[in-house]
DORO-54847 format. One record per residue (C-alpha): residue in three letters; residue number from 1; x, y, z. Coordinates in steps of 0.05 Angstrom, whole numbers, plus 5000, padded with zeros to 4 digits. Layout:
  res    n     X     Y     Z
  ALA  NUM     X     Y     Z
...
//
This chain:
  res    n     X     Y     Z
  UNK    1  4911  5921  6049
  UNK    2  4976  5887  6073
  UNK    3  5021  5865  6030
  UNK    4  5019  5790  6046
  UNK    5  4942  5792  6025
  UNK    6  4953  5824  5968
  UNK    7  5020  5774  5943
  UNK    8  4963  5719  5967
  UNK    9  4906  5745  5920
  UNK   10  4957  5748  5864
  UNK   11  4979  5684  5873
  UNK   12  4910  5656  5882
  UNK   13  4885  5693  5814
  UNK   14  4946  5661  5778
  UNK   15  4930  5587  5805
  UNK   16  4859  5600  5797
  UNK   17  4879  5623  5714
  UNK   18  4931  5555  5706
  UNK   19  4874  5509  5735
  UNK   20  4829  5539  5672
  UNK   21  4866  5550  5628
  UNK   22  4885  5465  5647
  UNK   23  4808  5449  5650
  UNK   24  4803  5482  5582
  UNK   25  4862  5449  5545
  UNK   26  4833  5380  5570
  UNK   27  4763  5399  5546
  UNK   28  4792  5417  5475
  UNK   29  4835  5353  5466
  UNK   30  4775  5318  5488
  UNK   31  4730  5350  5431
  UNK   32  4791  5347  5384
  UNK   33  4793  5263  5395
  UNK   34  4713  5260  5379
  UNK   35  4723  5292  5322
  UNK   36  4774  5259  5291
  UNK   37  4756  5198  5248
  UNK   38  4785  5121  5267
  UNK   39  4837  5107  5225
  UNK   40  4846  5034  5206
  UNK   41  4884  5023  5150
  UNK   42  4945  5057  5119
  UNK   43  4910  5089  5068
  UNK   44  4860  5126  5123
  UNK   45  4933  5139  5157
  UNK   46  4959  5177  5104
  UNK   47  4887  5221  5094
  UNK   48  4898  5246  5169
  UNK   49  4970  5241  5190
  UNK   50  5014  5298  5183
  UNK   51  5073  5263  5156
  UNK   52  5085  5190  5124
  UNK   53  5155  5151  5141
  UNK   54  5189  5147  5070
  UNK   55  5216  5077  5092
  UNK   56  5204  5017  5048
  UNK   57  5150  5004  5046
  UNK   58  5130  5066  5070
  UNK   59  5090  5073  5153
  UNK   60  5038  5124  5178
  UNK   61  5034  5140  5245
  UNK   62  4971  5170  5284
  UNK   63  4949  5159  5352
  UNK   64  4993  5114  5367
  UNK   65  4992  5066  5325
  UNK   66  5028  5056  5260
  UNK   67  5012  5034  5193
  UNK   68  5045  5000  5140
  UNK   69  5031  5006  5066
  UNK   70  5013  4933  5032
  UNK   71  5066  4921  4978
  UNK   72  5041  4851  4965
  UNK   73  5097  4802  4976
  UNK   74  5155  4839  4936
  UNK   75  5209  4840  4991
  UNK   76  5207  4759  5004
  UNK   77  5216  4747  4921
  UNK   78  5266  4804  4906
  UNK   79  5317  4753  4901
  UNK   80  5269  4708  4842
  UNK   81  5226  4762  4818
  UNK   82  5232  4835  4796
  UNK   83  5176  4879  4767
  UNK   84  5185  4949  4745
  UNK   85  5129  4960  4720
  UNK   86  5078  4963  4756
  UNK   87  5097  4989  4816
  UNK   88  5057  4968  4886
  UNK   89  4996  5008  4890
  UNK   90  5008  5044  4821
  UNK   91  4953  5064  4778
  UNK   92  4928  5015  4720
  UNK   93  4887  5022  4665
  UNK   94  4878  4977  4606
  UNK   95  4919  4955  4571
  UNK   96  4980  4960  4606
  UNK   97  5058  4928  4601
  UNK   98  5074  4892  4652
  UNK   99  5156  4887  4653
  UNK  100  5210  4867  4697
  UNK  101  5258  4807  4705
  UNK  102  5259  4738  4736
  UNK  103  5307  4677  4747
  UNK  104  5304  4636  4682
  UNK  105  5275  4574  4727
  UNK  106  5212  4617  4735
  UNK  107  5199  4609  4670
  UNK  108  5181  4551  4623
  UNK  109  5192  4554  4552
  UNK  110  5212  4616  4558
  UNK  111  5142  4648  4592
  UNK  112  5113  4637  4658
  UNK  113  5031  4660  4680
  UNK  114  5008  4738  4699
  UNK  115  4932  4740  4727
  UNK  116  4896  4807  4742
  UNK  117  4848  4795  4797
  UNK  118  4797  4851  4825
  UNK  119  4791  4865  4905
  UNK  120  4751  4806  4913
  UNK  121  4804  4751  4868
  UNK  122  4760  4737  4812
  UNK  123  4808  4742  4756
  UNK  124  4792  4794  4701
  UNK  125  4860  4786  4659
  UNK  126  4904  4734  4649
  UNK  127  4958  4734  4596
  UNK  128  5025  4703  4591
  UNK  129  5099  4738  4605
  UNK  130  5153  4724  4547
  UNK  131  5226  4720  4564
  UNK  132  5272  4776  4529
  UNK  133  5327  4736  4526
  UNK  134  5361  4668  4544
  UNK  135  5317  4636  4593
  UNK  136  5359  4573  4608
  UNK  137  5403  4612  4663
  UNK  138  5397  4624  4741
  UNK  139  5405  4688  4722
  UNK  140  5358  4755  4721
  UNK  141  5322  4748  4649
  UNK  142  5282  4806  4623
  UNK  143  5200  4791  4614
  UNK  144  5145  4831  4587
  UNK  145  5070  4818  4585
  UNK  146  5010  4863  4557
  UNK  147  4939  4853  4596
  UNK  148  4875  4881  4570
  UNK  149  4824  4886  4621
  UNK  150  4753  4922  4636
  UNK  151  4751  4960  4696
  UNK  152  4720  4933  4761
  UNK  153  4658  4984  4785
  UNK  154  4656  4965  4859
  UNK  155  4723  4977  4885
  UNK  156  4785  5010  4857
  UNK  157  4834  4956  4890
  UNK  158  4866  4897  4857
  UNK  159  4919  4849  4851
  UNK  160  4976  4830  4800
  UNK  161  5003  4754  4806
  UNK  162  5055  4735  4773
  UNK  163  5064  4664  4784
  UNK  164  5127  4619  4769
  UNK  165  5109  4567  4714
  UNK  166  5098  4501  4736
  UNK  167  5095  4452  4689
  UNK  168  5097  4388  4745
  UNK  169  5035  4411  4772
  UNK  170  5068  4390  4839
  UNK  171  5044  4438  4907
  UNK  172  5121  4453  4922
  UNK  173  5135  4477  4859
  UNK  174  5092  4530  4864
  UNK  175  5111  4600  4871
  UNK  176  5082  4675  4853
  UNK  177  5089  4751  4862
  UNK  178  5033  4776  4879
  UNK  179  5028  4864  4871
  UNK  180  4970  4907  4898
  UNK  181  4950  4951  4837
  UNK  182  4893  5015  4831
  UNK  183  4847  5015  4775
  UNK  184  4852  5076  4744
  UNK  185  4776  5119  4736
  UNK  186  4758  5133  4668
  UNK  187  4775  5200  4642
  UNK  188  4701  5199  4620
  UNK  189  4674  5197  4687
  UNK  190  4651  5129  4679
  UNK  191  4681  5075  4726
//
């Protein structure tokens, strides 16, 4: 055999392997896509994704699209409202503190409202948040509340509002925090 034919052959045998090897790489990505489940929410994000973006709040990214965890409306009312405890999307059980501080116009004689609603708002605690302190200021005044509640059974999701006392009853007075929070399962199995 000549030596052109046989450079030929060798060259045809190694386009012949690339355009396989190709056809099989696309095949596998193709399986690979139906078998991976549609993510639609952050928290299906974070189940699949190989790493989350420690921003604030924190973003998931898969396929393509990105996902940012819900941490209620905390950023817009840093400068009025300020809970420590809970955090967004901490675990709850009952009872539990809630603690943190607030300008002393969100209160009124010295407390302001904190509801406990479940995933679908019906409210399931309500109690009232004390100031620590002087509450006539503008400034930061500390609170603290205690809620006792009975756990939801259909979903594990809910939402702490902490709303700014209003005792003019008037629309534009109106103001609250509102937190995502996670019911806690009973250590007894029970939910």
């Amino acid at each position: 055999m000549s030596k052109i034919k046989i450079i030929g052959l060798i060259g045809v045998i190694i386009l012949g392997g690339i355009i396989i090897s190709f056809v099989l790489f696309q095949r596998n990505n193709i399986n690979d896509d139906n078998n991976k489940p549609e993510v639609n929410s952050f928290e299906e994000c974070i189940a699949v994704a190989d790493f989350i973006m420690e921003s604030y709040p924190r973003q998931c990214r898969v396929d393509g699209k990105t996902f940012v965890e819900d941490i209620g409306n905390e950023l817009e009312k840093t400068d009025l409202i300020q809970v420590s405890n809970p955090r967004p999307n901490q675990e709850i059980e009952s009872p539990f503190v809630v603690t943190g501080q607030a300008r002393g116009y969100w209160f009124f004689e010295a407390s302001f409202p904190v509801v406990l609603v479940n995933w679908d708002g019906l409210i399931i605690a309500q109690g009232i948040a004390q100031a620590k302190g002087e509450w006539m200021t503008e400034d930061f005044v500390e609170f603290e509340a205690t809620l006792e509640f009975e756990r939801p059974t259909y979903s594990d999701k809910g939402t702490l509002i902490l709303r700014k006392d209003n005792p003019s009853g008037l629309p534009e007075n109106d103001d609250a925090l509102e937190i995502p929070v996670i019911f806690k399962e009973q250590s007894n199995g029970n939910r």
